[in-house]
C-alpha positions as CSV (number, residue, x, y, z in Angstrom):
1,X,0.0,0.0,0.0
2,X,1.4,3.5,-0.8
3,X,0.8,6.5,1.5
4,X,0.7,9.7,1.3
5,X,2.3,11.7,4.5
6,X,1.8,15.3,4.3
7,X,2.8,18.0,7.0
8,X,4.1,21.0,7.2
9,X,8.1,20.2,8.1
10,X,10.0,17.7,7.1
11,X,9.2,14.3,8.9
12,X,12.0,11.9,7.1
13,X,14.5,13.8,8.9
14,X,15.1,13.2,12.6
15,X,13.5,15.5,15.3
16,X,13.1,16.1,19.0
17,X,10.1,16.6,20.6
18,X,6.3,16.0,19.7
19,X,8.0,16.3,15.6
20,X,10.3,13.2,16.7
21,X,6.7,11.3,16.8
22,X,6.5,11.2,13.1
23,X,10.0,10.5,12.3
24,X,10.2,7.5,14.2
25,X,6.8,6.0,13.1
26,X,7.7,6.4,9.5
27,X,11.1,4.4,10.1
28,X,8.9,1.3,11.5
29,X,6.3,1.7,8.6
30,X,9.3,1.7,5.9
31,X,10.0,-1.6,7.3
32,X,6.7,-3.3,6.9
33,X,6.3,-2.8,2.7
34,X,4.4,0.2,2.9
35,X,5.7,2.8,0.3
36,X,5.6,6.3,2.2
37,X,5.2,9.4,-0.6
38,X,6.0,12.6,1.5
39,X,4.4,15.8,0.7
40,X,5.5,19.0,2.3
41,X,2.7,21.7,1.8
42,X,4.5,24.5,2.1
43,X,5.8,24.4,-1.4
44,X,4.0,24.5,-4.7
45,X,0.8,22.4,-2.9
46,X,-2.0,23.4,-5.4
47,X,-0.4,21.8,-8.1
48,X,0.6,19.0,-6.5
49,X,-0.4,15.5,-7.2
50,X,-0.8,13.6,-4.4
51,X,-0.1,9.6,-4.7
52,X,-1.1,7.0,-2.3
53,X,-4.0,4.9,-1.3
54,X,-4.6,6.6,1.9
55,X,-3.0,10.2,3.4
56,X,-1.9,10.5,6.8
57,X,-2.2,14.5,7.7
58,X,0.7,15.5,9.8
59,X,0.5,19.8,10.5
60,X,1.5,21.7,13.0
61,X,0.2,25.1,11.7
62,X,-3.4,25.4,11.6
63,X,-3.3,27.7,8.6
64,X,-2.8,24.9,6.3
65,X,-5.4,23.0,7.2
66,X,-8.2,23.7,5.2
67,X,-6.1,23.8,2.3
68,X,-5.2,20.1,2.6
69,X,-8.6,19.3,3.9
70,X,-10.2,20.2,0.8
71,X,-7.3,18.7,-2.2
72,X,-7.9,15.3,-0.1
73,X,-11.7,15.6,-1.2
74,X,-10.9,16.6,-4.3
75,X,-8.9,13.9,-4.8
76,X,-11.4,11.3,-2.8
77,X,-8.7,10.1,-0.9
78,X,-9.4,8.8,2.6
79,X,-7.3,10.5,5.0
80,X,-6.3,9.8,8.7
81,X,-5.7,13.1,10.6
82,X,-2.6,12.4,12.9
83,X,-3.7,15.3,16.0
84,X,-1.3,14.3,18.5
85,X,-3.1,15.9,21.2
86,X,-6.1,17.9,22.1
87,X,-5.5,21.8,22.2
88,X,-8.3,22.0,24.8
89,X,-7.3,19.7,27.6
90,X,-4.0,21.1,27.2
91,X,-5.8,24.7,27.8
92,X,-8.2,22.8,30.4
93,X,-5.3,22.3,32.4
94,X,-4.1,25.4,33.2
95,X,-7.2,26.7,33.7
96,X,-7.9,23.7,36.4
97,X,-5.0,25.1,38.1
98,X,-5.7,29.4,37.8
99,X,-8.4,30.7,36.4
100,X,-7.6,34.0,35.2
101,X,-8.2,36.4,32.0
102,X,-5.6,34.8,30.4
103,X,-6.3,31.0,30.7
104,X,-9.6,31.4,30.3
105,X,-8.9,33.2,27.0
106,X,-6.8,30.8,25.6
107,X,-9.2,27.8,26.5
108,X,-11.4,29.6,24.0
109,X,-9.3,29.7,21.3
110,X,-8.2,26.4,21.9
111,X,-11.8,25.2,21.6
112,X,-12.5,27.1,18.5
113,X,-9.2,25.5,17.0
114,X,-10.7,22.1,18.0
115,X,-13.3,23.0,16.5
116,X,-12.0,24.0,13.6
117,X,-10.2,20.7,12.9
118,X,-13.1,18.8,13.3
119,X,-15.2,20.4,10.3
120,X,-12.6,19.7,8.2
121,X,-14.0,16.0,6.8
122,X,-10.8,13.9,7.2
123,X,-12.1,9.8,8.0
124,X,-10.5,9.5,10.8
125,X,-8.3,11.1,14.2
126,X,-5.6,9.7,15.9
127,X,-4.1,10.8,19.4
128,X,-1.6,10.0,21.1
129,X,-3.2,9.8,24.6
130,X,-6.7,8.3,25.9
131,X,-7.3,10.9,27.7
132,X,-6.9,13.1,24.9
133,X,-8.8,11.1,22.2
134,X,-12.0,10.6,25.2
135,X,-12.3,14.4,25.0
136,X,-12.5,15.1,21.4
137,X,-15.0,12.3,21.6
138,X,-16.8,14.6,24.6
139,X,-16.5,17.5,22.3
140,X,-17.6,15.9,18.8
141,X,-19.8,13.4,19.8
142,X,-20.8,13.0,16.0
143,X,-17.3,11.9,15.4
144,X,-16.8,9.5,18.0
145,X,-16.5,6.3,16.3
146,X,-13.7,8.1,13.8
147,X,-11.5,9.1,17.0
148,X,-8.0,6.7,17.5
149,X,-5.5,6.8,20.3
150,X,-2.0,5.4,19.9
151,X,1.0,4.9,22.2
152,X,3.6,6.8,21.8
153,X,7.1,4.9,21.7
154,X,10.9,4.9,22.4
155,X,14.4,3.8,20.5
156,X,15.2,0.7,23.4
157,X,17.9,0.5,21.8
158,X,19.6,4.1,22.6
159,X,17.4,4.8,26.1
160,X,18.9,1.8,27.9
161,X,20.0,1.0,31.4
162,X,23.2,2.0,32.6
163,X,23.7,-1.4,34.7
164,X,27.6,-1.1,35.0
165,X,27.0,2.4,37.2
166,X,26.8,2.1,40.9
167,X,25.7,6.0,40.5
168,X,27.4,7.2,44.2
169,X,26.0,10.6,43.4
170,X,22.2,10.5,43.5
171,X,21.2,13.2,40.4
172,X,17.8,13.5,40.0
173,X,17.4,14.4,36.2
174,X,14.6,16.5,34.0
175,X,14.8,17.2,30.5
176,X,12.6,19.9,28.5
177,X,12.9,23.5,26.9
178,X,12.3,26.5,29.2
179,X,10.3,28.3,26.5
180,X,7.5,25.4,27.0
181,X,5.6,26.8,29.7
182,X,4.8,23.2,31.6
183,X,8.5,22.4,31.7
184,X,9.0,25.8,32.6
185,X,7.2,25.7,35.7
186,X,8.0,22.2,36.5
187,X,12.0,23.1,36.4
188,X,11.6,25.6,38.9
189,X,9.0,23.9,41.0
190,X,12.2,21.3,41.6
191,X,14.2,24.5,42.1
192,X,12.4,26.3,44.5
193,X,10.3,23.2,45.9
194,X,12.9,20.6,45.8
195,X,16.4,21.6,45.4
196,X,16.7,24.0,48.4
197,X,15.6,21.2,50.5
198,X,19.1,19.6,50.2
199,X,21.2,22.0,49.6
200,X,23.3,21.4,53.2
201,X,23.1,18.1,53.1
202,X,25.6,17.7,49.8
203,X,24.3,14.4,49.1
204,X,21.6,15.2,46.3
205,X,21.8,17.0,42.8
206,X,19.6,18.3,40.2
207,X,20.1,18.0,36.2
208,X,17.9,20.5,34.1
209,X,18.6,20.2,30.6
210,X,16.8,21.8,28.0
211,X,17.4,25.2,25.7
212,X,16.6,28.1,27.6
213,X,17.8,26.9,31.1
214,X,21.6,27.4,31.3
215,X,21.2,31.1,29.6
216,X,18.3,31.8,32.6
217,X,20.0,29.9,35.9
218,X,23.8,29.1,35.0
219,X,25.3,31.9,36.9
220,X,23.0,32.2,40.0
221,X,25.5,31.6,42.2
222,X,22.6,31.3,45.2
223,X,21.5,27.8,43.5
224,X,24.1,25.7,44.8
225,X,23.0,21.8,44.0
226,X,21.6,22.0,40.6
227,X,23.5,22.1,37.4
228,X,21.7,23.8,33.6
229,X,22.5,22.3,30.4
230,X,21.0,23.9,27.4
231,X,22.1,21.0,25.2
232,X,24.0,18.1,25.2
233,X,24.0,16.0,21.8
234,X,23.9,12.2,23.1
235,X,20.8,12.9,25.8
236,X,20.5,9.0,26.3
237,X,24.0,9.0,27.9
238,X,22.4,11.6,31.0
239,X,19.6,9.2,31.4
240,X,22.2,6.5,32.0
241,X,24.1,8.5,34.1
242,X,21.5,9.7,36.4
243,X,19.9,8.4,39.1
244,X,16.3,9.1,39.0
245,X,13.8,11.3,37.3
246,X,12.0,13.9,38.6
247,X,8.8,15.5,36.7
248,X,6.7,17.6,38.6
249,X,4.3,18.6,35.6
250,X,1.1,20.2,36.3
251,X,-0.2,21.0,33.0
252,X,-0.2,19.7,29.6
253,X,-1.8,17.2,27.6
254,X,-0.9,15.0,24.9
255,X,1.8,11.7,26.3
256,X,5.3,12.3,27.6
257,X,8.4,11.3,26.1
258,X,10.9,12.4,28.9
259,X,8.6,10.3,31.2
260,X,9.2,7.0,29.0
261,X,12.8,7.6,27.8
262,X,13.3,7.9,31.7
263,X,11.9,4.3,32.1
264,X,13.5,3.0,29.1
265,X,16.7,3.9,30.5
266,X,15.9,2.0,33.8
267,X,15.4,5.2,35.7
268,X,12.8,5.5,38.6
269,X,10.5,8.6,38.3
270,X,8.6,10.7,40.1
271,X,6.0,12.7,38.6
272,X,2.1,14.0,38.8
273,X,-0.9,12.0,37.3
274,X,-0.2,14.4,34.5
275,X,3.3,13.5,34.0
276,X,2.1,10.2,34.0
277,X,-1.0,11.1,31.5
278,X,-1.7,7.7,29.2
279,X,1.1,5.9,30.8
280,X,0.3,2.4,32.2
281,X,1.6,2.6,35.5
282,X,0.8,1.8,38.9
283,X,2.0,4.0,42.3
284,X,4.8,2.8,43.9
285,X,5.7,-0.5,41.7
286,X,6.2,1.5,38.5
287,X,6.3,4.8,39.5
288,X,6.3,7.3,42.4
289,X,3.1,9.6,42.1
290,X,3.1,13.0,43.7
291,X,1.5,16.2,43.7
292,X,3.0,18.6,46.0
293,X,6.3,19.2,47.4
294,X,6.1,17.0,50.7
295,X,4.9,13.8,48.1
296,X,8.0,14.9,46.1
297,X,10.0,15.0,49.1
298,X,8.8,11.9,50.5
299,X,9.0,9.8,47.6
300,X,12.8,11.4,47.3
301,X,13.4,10.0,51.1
302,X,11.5,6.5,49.9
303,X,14.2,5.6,46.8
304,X,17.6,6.8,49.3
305,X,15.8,4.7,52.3
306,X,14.5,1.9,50.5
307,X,17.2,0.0,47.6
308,X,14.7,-2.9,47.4
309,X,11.9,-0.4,46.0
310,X,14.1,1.3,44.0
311,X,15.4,-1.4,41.8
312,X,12.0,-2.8,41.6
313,X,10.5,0.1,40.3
314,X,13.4,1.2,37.9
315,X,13.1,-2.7,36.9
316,X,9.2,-2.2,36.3
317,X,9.3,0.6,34.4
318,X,11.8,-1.1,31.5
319,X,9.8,-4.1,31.5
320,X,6.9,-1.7,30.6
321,X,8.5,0.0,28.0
322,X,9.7,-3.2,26.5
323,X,5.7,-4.5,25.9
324,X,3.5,-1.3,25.5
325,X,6.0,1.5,24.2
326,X,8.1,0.7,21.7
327,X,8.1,3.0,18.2
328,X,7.3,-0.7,16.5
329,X,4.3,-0.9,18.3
330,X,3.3,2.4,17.9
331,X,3.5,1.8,13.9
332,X,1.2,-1.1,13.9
333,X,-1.3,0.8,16.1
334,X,-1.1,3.2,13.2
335,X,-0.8,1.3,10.6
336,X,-4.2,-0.3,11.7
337,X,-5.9,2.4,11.6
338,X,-4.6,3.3,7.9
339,X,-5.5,-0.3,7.1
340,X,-9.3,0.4,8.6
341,X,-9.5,3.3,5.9
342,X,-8.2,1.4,3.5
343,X,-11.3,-0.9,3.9
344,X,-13.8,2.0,4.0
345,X,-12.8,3.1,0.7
346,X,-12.6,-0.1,-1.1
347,X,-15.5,-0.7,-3.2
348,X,-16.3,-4.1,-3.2
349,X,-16.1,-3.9,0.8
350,X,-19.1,-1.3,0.6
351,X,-20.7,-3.4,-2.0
352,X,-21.0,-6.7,0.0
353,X,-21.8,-4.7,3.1
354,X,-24.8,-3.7,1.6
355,X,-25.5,-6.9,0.2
């Protein structure tokens, strides 16, 4: 089967963040005889013509939208409308936590940009969180039975454990840009929540890493246990090196990949139910959940007290990784999906329906 993957960057290169989603579902689908015809709509796109059996819709950039939305039914191609996540619960979030002007604003034009994407006729919606898919659904009831949810995966192969570490200096790692306003307040929730809580002791550290960070704290000499990278090229190698994750993340939507790179790497982590957000774990055999500083704290105190726990949880969380979260898995959740439009448009499926 041929397909057509259109967006508006270029997803057969590799990425970081939400754009590395793409990239690493189009390696696995490459692998499995499906021919993948890439179409990039922010060149010559009215011309174009668009070759494949079914089009995956890929955008970042709202203002394209419609413009693709209507060339696919020109062309009566089925389409599968690859979302991500839900602008609204995102929005939802920080509202939940201050409702203000501002917040409430930007839930509304979240909404009408949910909206917006679901008038525009595509055959089907695919998220990459439950939770996130159940709410378009709550929104667009009309839709329902066209909404998807797939897992989002990781490279096993580069986020590994570290097994030959004995890790004497406990450094409690998060990764994510500054300019992303979750990871933003996250980073210095563990620096004003967290970090200053063991400052005299000497015996815990902090590893923020992500653009922005460095350029903002670096030089704040009153910050004494936590070290800023703004980038460092092989990130799996500071998984490995560290000894646990931290992710206090309030808001957000969509699923995590710090949170499953951390388990990947054989890393215990702490986070919120929203770090945590269409991950299959359980409290305190996967995971540590907490929610405000003295949970934090505690679950901190629980992994130095308690070895046993520690090693089963970092053990856990591989073994979960290893059977739900893999970017191979991810493709074939796709690729059914692609498969179930492939069906819908086949005419000699509709005719013996009706028959």
């Amino acid at each position: 089967m041929d397909i057509a993957w259109i967006s508006d960057f270029d997803s057969s290169k590799p990425k970081s963040g939400l754009e590395s989603i793409p990239y690493n579902i189009i390696k696995e689908i490459t692998q499995k005889n499906y021919n993948i015809n890439f179409y990039d709509v922010r060149e010559s796109w009215d011309n174009t013509n668009i070759l494949g059996n079914v089009a995956i819709v890929d955008l970042s950039k709202r203002s394209y939208e419609r413009r693709v939305a209507l060339k696919l039914r020109e062309r009566g191609l089925m389409s599968v409308r690859f979302a991500r996540d839900c602008n609204t619960v995102h929005s939802l979030s920080f509202l939940k936590r201050s409702i203000n002007i501002n917040n409430v604003m930007n839930m509304l034009k979240s909404l009408i940009k949910d909206s917006f994407l679901s008038l525009q006729g595509y055959d089907y919606y695919v998220f990459v969180n439950e939770r996130d898919a159940s709410f378009y659904k709550l929104l667009f009831p009309l839709l329902k039975q066209k909404i998807f949810n797939i897992n989002v995966g990781v490279n096993t192969s580069i986020f590994y454990p570290n097994n030959m570490n004995k890790k004497l200096k406990k450094e409690l790692l998060f990764v994510g840009p500054f300019s992303y306003e979750p990871n933003r307040l996250a980073g210095e929730f563990i620096i004003n929540k967290i970090s200053k809580k063991y400052e005299m002791e000497g015996s815990l550290y902090f590893h923020i890493v992500g653009s922005g960070w460095g350029q903002m704290y670096k030089y704040q000499s009153n910050i004494k246990n936590v070290l800023f990278d703004d980038y460092i090229e092989d990130i799996a190698s500071v998984y490995r090196d560290s000894w646990a994750f931290i992710a206090p993340i309030f808001v957000g939507s969509g699923m995590k990949n710090k949170i499953l790179e951390a388990m990947a790497s054989g890393l215990p982590v702490l986070g919120t139910r929203e770090a945590f957000s269409g991950i299959n774990v359980e409290n305190l055999k996967s995971c540590i959940v907490c929610e405000t500083q003295e949970e934090f704290l505690n679950g901190i105190r629980m992994l130095i007290d308690e070895p046993v726990m520690f090693t089963n949880i970092a053990k856990a969380g591989r073994e979960i990784i290893e059977k739900q979260y893999t970017w191979e898995i991810a493709a074939k959740q796709l690729l059914e999906i692609v498969e179930k439009t492939k069906k819908s448009s086949d005419p000699t499926v509709k005719k013996s329906c009706k028959s």
